[in-house]
C-alpha positions in Angstrom: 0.0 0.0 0.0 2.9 2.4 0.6 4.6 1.9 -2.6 1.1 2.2 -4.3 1.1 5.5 -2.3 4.7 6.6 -3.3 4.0 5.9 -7.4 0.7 7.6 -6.9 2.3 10.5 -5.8 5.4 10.8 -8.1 3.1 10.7 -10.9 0.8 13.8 -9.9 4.1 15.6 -9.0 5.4 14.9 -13.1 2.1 16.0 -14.5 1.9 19.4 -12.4 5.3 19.7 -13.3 4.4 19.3 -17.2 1.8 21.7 -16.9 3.8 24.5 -15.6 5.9 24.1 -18.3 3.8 24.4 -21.0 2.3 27.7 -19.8 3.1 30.4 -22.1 4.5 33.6 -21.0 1.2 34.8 -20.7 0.5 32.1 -18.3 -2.2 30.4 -21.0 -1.8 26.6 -21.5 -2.2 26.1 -25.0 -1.0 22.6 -25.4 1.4 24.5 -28.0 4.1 26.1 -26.1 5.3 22.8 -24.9 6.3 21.6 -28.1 9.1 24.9 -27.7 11.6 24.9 -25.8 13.0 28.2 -23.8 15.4 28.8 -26.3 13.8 27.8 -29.4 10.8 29.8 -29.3 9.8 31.3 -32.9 10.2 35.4 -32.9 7.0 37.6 -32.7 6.3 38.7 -35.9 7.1 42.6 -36.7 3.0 43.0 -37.0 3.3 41.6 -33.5 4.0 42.6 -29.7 5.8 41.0 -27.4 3.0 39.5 -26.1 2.0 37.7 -29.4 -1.3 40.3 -30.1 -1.3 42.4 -33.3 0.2 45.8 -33.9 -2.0 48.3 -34.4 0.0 50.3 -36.4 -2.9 53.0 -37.2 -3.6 53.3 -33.3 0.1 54.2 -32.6 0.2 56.6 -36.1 -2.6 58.5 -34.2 -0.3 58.7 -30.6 2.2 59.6 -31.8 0.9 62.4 -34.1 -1.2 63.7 -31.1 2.0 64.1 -28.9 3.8 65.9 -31.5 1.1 68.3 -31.7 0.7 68.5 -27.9 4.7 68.7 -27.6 3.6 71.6 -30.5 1.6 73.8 -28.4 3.6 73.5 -25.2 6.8 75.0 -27.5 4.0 77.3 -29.3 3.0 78.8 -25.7 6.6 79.3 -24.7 7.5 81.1 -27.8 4.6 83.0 -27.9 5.1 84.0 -24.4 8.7 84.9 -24.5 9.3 86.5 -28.2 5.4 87.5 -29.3 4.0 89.0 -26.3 1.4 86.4 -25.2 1.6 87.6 -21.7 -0.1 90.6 -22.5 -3.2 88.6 -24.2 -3.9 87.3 -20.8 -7.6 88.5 -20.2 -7.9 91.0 -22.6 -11.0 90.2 -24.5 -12.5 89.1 -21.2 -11.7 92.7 -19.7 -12.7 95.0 -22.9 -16.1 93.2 -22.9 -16.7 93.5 -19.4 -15.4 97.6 -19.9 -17.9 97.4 -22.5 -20.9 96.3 -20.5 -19.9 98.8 -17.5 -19.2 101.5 -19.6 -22.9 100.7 -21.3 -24.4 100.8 -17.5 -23.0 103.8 -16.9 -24.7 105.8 -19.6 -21.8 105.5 -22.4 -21.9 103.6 -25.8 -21.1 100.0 -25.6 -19.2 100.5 -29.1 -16.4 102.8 -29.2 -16.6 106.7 -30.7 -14.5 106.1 -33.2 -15.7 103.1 -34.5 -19.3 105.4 -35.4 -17.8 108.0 -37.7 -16.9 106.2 -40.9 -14.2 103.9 -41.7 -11.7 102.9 -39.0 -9.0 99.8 -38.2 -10.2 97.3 -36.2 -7.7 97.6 -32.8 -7.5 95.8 -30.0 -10.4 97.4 -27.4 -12.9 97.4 -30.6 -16.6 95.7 -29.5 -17.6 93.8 -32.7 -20.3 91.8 -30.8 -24.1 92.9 -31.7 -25.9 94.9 -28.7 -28.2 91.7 -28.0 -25.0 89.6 -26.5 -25.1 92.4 -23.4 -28.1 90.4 -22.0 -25.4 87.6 -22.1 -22.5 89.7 -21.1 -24.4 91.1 -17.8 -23.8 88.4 -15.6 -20.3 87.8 -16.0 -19.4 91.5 -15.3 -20.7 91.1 -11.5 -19.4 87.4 -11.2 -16.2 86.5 -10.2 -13.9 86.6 -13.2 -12.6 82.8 -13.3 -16.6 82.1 -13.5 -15.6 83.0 -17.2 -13.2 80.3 -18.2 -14.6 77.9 -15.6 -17.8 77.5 -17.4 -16.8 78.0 -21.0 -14.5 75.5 -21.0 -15.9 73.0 -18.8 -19.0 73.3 -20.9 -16.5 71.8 -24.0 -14.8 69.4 -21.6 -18.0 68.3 -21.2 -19.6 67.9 -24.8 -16.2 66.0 -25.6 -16.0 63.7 -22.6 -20.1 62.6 -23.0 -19.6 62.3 -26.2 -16.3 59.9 -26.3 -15.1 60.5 -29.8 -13.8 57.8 -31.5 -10.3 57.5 -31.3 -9.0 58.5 -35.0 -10.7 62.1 -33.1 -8.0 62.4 -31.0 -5.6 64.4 -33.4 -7.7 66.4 -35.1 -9.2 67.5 -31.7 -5.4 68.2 -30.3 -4.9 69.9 -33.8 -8.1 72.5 -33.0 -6.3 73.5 -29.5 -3.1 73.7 -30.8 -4.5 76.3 -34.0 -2.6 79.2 -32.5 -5.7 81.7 -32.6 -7.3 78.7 -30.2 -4.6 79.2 -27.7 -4.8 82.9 -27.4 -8.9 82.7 -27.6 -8.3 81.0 -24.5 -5.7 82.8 -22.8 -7.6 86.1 -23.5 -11.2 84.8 -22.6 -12.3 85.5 -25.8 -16.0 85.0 -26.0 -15.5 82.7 -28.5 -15.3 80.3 -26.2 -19.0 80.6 -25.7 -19.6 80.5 -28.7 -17.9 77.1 -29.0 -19.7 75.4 -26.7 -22.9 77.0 -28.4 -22.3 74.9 -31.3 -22.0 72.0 -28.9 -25.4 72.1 -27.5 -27.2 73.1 -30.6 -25.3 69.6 -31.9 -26.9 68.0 -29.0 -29.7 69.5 -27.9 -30.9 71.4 -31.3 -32.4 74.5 -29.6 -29.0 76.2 -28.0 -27.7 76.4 -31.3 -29.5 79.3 -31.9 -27.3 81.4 -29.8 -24.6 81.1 -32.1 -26.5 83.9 -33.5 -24.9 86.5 -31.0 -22.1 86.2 -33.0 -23.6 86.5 -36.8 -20.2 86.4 -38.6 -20.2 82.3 -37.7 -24.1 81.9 -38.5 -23.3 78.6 -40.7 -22.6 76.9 -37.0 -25.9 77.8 -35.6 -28.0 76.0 -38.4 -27.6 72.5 -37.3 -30.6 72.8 -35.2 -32.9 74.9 -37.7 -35.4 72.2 -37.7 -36.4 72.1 -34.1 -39.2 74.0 -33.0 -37.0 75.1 -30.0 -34.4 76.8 -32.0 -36.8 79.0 -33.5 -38.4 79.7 -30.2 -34.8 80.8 -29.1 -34.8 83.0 -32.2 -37.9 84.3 -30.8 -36.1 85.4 -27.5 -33.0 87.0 -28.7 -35.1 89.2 -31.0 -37.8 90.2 -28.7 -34.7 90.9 -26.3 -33.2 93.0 -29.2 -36.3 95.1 -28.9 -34.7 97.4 -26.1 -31.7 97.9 -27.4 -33.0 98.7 -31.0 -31.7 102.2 -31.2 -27.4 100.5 -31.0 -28.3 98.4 -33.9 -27.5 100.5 -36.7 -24.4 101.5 -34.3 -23.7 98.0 -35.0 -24.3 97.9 -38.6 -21.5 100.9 -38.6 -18.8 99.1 -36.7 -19.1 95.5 -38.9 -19.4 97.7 -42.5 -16.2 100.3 -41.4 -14.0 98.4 -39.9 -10.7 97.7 -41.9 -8.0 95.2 -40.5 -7.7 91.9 -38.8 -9.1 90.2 -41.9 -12.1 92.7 -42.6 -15.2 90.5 -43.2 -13.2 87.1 -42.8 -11.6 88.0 -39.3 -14.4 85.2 -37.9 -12.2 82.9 -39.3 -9.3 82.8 -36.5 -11.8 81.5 -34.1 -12.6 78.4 -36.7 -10.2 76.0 -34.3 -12.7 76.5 -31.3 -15.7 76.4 -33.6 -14.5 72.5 -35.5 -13.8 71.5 -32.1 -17.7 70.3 -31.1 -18.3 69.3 -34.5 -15.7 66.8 -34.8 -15.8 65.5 -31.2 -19.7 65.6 -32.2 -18.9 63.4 -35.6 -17.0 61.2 -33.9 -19.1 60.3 -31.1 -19.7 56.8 -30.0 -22.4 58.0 -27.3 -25.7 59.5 -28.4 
């Protein structure tokens, strides 16, 4: 009976050590790896890893040129900010706008005098915006300025994240934030941000979209959510909101037809990074 035990046991002690041996280094027993020995392995192919799974080749294309656009903007921002005088651009279209807004409260124009006496070049401190986008403008000037960039770009952070683009996105999304007029937009608060994320929820919701309007030069991006009954109903509102401030209109008018510089008619396009931005994260999407 003891022998019986002692071959018993040397024979589950052979096949547990068989079995350990033909694990594979991924600690799989195929029934394969044992006809290998540790040395005469085959190679992983080149369309391999290591770990025997394919390559994909387009995945890492799409790394690699998103961190050489990212390793782009970090060297963009430090030239900019060294040799081009980015420093200065921090908060300046947040500041003229709110200037703009007091200055209205306080009796003065919200354009500029001499942007209302014929032809002039567009300079920095120039309001371009049409007098309806005070009743969005308001608020901010009493809130606490990071309340600004806080809900601008958290409002695209958001958009993006619920919408997890696919991931052939990623570096044409990395390419609209590194667009050099993106990066000052947002070191200046430009209310192009808004605008941005305008886009996004009229994308997503339909309605919201119609506030794209506040800035007409961009109207194309407002129309996605022309067919909703909501958009026009938003339409609605910023016109009857218009109502009051009526007489600045042609004001308006003047400061859009006279102005001269920064692109004249096409200066819109410099903000067309931010603007892409929700549409191809939108285009991409994998949630609904």
């Amino acid at each position: 009976m003891g022998r019986r035990n002692r071959i018993w046991r040397l024979g589950l002690r052979w096949v547990r050590g068989s079995a350990s041996r033909s694990k594979t280094p991924d600690g799989d027993r195929d029934g394969t790896a044992s006809r290998f020995g540790p040395t005469d392995r085959p190679p992983p192919s080149s369309r391999q890893s290591r770990t025997g799974e394919p390559i994909n080749w387009r995945r890492v294309a799409l790394l690699v040129s998103s961190g050489l656009i990212i390793v782009f903007v970090v060297v963009e921002i430090r030239v900019g900010l060294e040799s081009n005088g980015w420093g200065n651009a921090l908060g300046l279209d947040y500041g003229i706008y709110m200037e703009a807004v007091h200055r209205w409260l306080s009796g003065g124009g919200f354009y500029l005098d001499r942007q209302l006496h014929g032809p002039y070049e567009i300079a920095i401190g120039d309001v371009l915006y049409p007098p309806t986008a005070i009743w969005f403008l308001l608020p901010f000037a009493f809130l606490p300025w990071p309340i600004w960039w806080i809900g601008s770009l958290g409002l695209l952070v958001w958009l993006v994240w619920t919408w997890r683009p696919a991931f052939w996105s990623l570096p044409l999304l990395v390419a609209c934030i590194a667009f050099p007029p993106s990066v000052l937009d947002v070191m200046a608060g430009n209310p192009g941000l808004w605008i941005a994320g305008f886009v996004g929820l009229g994308l997503r919701f339909g309605w919201p979209g119609a506030l794209v309007l506040l800035k007409p030069s961009v109207f194309p991006f407002a129309l996605p959510g022309i067919s909703t009954r909501g958009w026009w109903l938003t339409v609605a509102v910023l016109a009857v909101l218009t109502m009051p401030l009526l007489p600045m209109v042609p004001d308006w008018i003047h400061t859009v037809l006279d102005g001269r510089g920064f692109g004249g008619w096409l200066y819109s396009l410099k903000d067309v990074g931010l603007l892409l931005l929700p549409v191809i994260a939108w285009k991409a999407r994998r949630n609904a």
